[in-house]
C-alpha positions in Angstrom: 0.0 0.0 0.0 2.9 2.4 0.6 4.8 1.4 -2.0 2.2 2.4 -4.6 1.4 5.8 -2.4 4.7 6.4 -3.7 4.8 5.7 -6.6 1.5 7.7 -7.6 3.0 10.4 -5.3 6.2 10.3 -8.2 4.2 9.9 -10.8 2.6 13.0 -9.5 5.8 15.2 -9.0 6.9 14.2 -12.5 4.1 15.1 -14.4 3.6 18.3 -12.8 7.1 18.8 -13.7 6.8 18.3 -17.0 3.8 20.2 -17.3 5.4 23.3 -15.9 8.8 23.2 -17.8 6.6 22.8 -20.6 4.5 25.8 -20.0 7.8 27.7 -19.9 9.4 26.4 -23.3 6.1 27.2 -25.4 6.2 31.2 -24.1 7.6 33.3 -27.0 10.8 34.8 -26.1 9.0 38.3 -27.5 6.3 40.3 -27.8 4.0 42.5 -30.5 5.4 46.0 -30.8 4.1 49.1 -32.6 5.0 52.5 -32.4 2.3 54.9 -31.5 -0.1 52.0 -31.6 -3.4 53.2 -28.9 -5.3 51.5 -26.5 -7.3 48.6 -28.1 -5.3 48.8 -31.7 -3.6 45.9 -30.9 -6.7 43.8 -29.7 -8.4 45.1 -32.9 -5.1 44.0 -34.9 -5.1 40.5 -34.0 -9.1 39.8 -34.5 -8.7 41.6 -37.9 -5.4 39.2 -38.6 -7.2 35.9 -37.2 -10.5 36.3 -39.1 -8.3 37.0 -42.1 -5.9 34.3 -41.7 -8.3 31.4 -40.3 -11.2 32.3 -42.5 -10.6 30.0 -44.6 -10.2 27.1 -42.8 -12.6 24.7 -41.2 -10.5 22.1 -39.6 -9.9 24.3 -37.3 -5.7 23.7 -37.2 -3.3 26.1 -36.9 -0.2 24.9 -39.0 3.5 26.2 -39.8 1.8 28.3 -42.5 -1.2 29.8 -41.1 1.1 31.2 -38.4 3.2 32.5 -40.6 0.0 34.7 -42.5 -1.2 35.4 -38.9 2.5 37.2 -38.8 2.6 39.1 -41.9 -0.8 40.3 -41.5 0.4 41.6 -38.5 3.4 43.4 -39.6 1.6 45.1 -42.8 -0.4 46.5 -40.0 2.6 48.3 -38.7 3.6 45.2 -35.7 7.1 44.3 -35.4 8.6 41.4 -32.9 9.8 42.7 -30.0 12.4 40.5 -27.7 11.2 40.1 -23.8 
């Protein structure tokens, strides 16, 4: 009975591990920027860019190149990355 306290209690400890390491690995390294941008532009910025860059698709899965339109749509709005 111990023994397999223990070894759930591990179990335990190691997921939660992996699940917070994780966390920290998939957060960008930087941020949306834009000069002069005002309260709300970029909010508006990002619905405008999703809706034009997810439109299309009805599977519903955001790929290598969907991210990548989602980006430029961003920048011809005036966006650049930004490091943290």
């Amino acid at each position: 009975m111990f023994n397999t306290r223990l070894h759930i209690l591990k179990a335990l400890i190691f997921a939660t591990t992996i699940f917070v390491l994780t966390g920290c690995a998939l957060r960008p390294g930087w941020h949306w920027t834009k000069p002069g941008a005002v309260d709300g532009e970029y909010d508006a910025d990002v619905k405008f860019c999703k809706a034009q860059t997810y439109a299309w698709a009805t599977d519903g899965m955001v790929t290598g190149e969907s991210v990548r339109r989602m980006h430029a749509c961003m920048e011809a709005r005036g966006w650049r990355k930004a490091e943290n």
